[in-house]
N, C-alpha and C positions, 0 to 999 in steps of 0.2 A: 417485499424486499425492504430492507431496514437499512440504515447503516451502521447499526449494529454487525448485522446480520452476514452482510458483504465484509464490513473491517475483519471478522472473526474469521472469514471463509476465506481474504485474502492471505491472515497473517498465517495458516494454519499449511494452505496449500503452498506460501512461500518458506515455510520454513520446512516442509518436506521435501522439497527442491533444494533448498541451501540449510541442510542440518548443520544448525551449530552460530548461525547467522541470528540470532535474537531480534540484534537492532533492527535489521533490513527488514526482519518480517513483522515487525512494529511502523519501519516506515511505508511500507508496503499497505498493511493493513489502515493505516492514517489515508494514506493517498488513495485507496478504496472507496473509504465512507467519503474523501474528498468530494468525488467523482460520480457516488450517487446523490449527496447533499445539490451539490449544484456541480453539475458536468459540465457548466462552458467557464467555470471558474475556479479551475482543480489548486487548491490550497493542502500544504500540509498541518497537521494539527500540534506540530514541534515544537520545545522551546528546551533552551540553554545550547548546552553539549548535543545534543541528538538535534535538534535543528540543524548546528554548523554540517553535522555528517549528511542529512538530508539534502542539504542543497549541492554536496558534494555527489551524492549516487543517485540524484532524481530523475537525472533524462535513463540512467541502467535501468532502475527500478520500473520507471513508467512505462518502460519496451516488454520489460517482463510483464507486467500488467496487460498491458495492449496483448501480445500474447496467450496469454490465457484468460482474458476477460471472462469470456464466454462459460467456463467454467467458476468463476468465482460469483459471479451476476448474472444465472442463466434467464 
């Protein structure tokens, strides 16, 4: 398991869930490889524009993750 691997698998199965949401399943997939890179230091990999919306939907996003972990990192 990469974090490639997991970012690809998160942003794909979130954007099946929220078709039409691009960013989310960008930030989604960031908070991913976050969480395989180092799990007790979950960072997103954002910056300008998409940062500010990241800290704005991170605790959404990260429930949705928790959620379906198990399938995106089995």
């Amino acid at each position: 398991m990469t974090t490639d691997s997991v970012r690809a698998a998160a942003e794909s199965a979130f954007r099946a869930a929220h078709p039409g949401d691009r960013t989310g399943a960008l930030i989604a997939g960031c908070r991913a490889a976050a969480r395989v890179a180092d799990p007790d230091h979950v960072r997103a990999f954002t910056i300008g524009k998409l940062a500010d919306e990241e800290k704005a939907r991170a605790r959404e996003i990260d429930s949705w993750l928790d959620l379906h972990w198990a399938r995106i990192a089995p």
